[in-house]
C-alpha positions as CSV (number, residue, x, y, z in Angstrom):
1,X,215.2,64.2,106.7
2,X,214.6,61.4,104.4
3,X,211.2,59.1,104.5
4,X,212.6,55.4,104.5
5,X,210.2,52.8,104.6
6,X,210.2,49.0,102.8
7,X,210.6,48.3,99.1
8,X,209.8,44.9,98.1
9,X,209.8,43.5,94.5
10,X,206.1,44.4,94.2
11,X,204.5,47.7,95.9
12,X,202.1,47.2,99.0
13,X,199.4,49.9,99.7
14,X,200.7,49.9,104.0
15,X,204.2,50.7,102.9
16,X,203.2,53.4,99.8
17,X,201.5,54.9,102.2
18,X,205.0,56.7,103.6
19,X,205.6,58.4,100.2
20,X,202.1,59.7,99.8
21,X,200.5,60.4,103.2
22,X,203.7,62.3,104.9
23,X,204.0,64.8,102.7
24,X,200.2,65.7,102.9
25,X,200.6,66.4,106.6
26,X,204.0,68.1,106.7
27,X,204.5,69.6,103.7
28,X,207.9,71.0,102.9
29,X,209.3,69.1,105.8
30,X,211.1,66.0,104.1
31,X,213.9,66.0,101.6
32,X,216.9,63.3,100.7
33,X,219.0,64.0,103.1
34,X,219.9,60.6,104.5
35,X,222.1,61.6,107.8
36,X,218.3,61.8,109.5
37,X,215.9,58.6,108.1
38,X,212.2,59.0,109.4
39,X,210.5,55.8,110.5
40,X,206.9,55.8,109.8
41,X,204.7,53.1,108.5
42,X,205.9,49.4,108.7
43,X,207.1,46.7,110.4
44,X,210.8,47.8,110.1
45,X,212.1,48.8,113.1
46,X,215.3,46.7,112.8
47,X,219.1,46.9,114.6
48,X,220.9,46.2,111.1
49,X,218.5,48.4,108.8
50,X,219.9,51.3,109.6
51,X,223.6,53.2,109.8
52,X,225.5,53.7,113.1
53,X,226.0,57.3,111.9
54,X,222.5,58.0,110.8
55,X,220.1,59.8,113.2
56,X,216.9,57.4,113.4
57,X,213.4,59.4,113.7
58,X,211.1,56.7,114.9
59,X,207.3,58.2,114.0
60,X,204.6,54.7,114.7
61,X,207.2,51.9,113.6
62,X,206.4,48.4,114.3
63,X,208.7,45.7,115.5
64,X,208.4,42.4,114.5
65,X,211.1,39.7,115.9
66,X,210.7,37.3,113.1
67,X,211.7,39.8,110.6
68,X,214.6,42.3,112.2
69,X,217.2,42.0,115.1
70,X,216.0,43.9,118.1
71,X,216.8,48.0,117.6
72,X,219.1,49.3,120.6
73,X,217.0,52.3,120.8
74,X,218.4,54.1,124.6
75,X,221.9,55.4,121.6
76,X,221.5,58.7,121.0
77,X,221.5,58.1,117.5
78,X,217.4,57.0,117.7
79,X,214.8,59.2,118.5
80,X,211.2,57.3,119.0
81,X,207.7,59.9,119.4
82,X,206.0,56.6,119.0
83,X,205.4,53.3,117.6
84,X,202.5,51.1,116.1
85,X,201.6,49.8,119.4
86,X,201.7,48.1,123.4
87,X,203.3,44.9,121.9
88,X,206.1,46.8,119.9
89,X,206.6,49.2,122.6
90,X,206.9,46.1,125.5
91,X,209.3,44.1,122.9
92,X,211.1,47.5,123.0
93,X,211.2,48.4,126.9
94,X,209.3,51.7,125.8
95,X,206.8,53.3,127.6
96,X,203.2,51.9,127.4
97,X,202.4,55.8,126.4
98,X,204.6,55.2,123.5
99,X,202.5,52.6,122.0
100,X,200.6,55.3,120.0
101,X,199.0,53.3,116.8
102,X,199.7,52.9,113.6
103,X,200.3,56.4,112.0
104,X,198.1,55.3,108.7
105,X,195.4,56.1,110.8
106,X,196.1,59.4,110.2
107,X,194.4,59.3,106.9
108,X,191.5,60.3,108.6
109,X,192.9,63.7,109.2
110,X,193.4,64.4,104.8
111,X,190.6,61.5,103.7
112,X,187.0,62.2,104.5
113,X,184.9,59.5,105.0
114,X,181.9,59.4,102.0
115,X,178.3,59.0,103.4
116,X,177.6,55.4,103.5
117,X,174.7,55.6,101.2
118,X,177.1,56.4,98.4
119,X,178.9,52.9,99.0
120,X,177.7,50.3,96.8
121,X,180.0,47.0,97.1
122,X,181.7,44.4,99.7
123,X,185.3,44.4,99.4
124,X,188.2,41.6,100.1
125,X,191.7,42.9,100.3
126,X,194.5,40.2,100.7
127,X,197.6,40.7,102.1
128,X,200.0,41.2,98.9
129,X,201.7,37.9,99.4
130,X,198.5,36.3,98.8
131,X,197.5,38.0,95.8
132,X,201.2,36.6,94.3
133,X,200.5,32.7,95.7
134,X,196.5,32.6,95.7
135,X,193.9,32.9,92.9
136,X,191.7,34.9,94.7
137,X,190.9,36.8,90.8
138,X,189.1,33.8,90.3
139,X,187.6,33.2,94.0
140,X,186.3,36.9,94.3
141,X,184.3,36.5,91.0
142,X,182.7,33.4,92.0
143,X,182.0,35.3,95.5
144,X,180.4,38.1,94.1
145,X,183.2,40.3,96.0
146,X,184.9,43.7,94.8
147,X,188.7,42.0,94.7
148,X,191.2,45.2,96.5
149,X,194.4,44.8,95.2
150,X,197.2,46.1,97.9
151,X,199.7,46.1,94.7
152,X,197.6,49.1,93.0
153,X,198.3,53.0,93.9
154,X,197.5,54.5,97.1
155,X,194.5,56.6,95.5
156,X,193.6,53.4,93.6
157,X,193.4,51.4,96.8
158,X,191.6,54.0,98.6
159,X,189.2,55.0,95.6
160,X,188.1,50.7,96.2
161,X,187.6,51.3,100.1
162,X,185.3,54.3,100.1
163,X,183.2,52.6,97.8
164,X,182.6,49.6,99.5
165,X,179.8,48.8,102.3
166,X,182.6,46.8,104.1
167,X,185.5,45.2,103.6
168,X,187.1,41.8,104.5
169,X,190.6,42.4,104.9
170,X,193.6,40.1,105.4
171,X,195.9,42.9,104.7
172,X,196.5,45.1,107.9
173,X,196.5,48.4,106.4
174,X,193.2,47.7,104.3
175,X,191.6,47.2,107.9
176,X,193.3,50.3,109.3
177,X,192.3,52.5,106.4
178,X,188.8,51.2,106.3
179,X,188.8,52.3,110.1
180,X,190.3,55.2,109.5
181,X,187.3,55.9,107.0
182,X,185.0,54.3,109.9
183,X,184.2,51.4,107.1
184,X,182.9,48.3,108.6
185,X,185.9,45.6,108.5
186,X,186.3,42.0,109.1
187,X,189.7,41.0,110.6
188,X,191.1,37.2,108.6
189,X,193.9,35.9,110.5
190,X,196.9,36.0,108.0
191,X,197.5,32.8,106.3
192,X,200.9,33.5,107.0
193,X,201.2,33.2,110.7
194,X,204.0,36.0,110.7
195,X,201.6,38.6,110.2
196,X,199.1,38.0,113.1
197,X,201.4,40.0,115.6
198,X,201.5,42.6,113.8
199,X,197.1,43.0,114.0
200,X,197.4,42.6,117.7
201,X,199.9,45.6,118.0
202,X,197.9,48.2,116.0
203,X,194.5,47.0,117.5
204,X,195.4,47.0,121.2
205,X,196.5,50.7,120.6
206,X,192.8,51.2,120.2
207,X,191.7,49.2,123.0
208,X,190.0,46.5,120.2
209,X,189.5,42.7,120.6
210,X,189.7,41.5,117.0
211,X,187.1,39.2,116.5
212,X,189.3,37.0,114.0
213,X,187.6,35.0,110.7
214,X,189.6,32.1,109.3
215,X,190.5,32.3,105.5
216,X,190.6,29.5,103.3
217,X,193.6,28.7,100.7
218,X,192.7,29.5,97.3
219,X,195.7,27.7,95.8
220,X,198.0,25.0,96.6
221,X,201.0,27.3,97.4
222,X,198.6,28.8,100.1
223,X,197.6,25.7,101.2
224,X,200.8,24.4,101.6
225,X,201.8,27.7,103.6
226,X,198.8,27.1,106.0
227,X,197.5,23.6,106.0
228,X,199.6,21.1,103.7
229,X,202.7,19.2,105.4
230,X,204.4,17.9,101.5
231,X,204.3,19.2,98.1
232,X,201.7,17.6,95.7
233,X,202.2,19.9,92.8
234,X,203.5,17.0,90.8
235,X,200.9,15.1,91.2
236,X,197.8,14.3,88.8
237,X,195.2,15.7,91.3
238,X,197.0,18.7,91.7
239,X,195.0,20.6,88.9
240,X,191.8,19.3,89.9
241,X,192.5,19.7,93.9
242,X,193.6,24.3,92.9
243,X,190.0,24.1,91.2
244,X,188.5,22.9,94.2
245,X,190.3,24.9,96.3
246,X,189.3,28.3,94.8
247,X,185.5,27.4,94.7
248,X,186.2,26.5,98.2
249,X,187.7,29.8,99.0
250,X,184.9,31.7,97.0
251,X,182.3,29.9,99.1
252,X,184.2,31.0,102.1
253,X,184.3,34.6,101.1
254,X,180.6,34.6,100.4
255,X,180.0,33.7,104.1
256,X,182.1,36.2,105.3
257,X,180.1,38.6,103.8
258,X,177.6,37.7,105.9
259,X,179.7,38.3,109.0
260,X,179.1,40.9,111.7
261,X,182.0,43.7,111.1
262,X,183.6,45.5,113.6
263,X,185.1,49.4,114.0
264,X,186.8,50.8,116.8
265,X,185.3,53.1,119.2
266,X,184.8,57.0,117.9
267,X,186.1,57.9,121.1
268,X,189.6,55.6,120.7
269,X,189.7,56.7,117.3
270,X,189.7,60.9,118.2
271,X,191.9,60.3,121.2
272,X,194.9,58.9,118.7
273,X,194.2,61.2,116.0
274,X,194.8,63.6,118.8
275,X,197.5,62.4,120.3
276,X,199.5,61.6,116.7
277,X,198.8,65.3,115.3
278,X,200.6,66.7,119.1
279,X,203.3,64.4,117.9
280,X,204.1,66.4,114.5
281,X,203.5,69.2,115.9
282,X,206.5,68.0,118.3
283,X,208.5,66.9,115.7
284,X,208.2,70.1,113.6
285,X,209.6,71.9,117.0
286,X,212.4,69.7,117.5
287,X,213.7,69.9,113.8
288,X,212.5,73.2,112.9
């Protein structure tokens, strides 16, 4: 059984976290044999991503409509023990049980959480795409905010969490890992509206209203994502208006600081881990 999991141009703490976490908690298990591709964590359950003749091992998947044509997962040739949540298993005609989480959450199982004493720092980790089209180097260092890079290793990544008091996250899996750690998080709606879907899936598996904070753009390409209706990068305010933009965004970040974090409940939290360790003990039955 082969781990398959996205590979874009740059590398993305949620989707590294295949290569390094799976192995941890079933060692020996996975090789390169690509006649049976296990589907962990990511948004790509997709109809097209996969081979008719390849036996699909669905382990906390997410599906997300914008990205991928809906998976026709009653064939044979899919096996699902869960997916990333109630939206992904609805879209799916799954089973609400099915709905499981997102399996990065079982980093809590191979990652013990540091004392909170020991943290010394408040953390912003941007979604990947932002760290390419924002200048958020610049806005974190007016903040006063410990800047997470999703692009850097896993152990680099997680090394940043555990040392921070809490962490402002507009990546997903920087929120999920912090929670994981049971690190105080504040959730940022995406600047890329794509990605909000994907929050609501992995929360509502833990029974969590996310208690959203807006980001501001840091650049012009991000504000043109989010907020701009035409291109003004020709024009001669455009150097001054990215200035003002990132001191805008640093400002915005130093507020959110100040914002009342959220975790989920202790008792949501063990139920999952629970549940998602039966699972592998399942799946080490069924493919022993």
């Amino acid at each position: 059984m082969k781990i398959t999991y996205f590979k874009g141009k740059e590398p993305n703490f949620g989707d590294e976290l295949n290569p390094w976490l799976w192995p941890k908690l079933i060692p020996g298990f996975f090789d390169d044999d690509e006649n049976t591709v296990f589907i962990g964590i990511g948004s790509i359950l997709g109809e097209k991503n996969y081979g008719m003749n390849v036996k699909k091992v669905v382990f906390g998947a997410g599906f997300v409509p914008e990205y991928h044509n809906r998976p026709r997962i009653s064939r044979p040739d899919w096996n699902v023990y869960f997916v990333r949540g109630p939206r992904t298993a609805k879209m799916l005609g799954l089973p609400d049980g099915l709905g499981l989480g997102d399996p990065a959450i079982l980093l809590r199982t191979i990652r013990k959480p540091l004392p909170r004493a020991a943290a010394r720092t408040i953390s912003f980790m941007p979604h990947w795409e932002s760290m390419r089209r924002g200048n958020w180097v610049a806005a974190c260092r007016l903040a006063g905010i410990n800047l997470v890079d999703p692009r850097l290793p896993v152990e680099t990544v997680l090394h940043e969490l555990e040392n921070s008091t809490m962490v402002i996250a507009e990546a997903m899996h920087g929120a999920i890992a912090a929670d994981a750690l049971r690190i105080p998080w504040v959730p940022l709606l995406p600047l890329n509206r794509i990605h909000r879907g994907k929050w609501l899936d992995w929360a509502g598996a833990l029974g969590m209203k996310l208690h959203w904070c807006r980001l501001w753009p840091s650049s012009l390409e991000e504000a043109r994502l989010s907020v701009l209706r035409k291109p003004i990068a020709g024009s001669p305010l455009a150097g001054l208006l990215c200035k003002g933009l990132t001191h805008a965004a640093a400002h915005r970040l130093a507020r959110l600081a100040r914002v009342a974090p959220q975790l989920s409940a202790d008792r949501e939290m063990n139920r999952v881990t629970d549940a998602m360790l039966g699972k592998i003990a399942l799946l080490q039955r069924d493919f022993r």
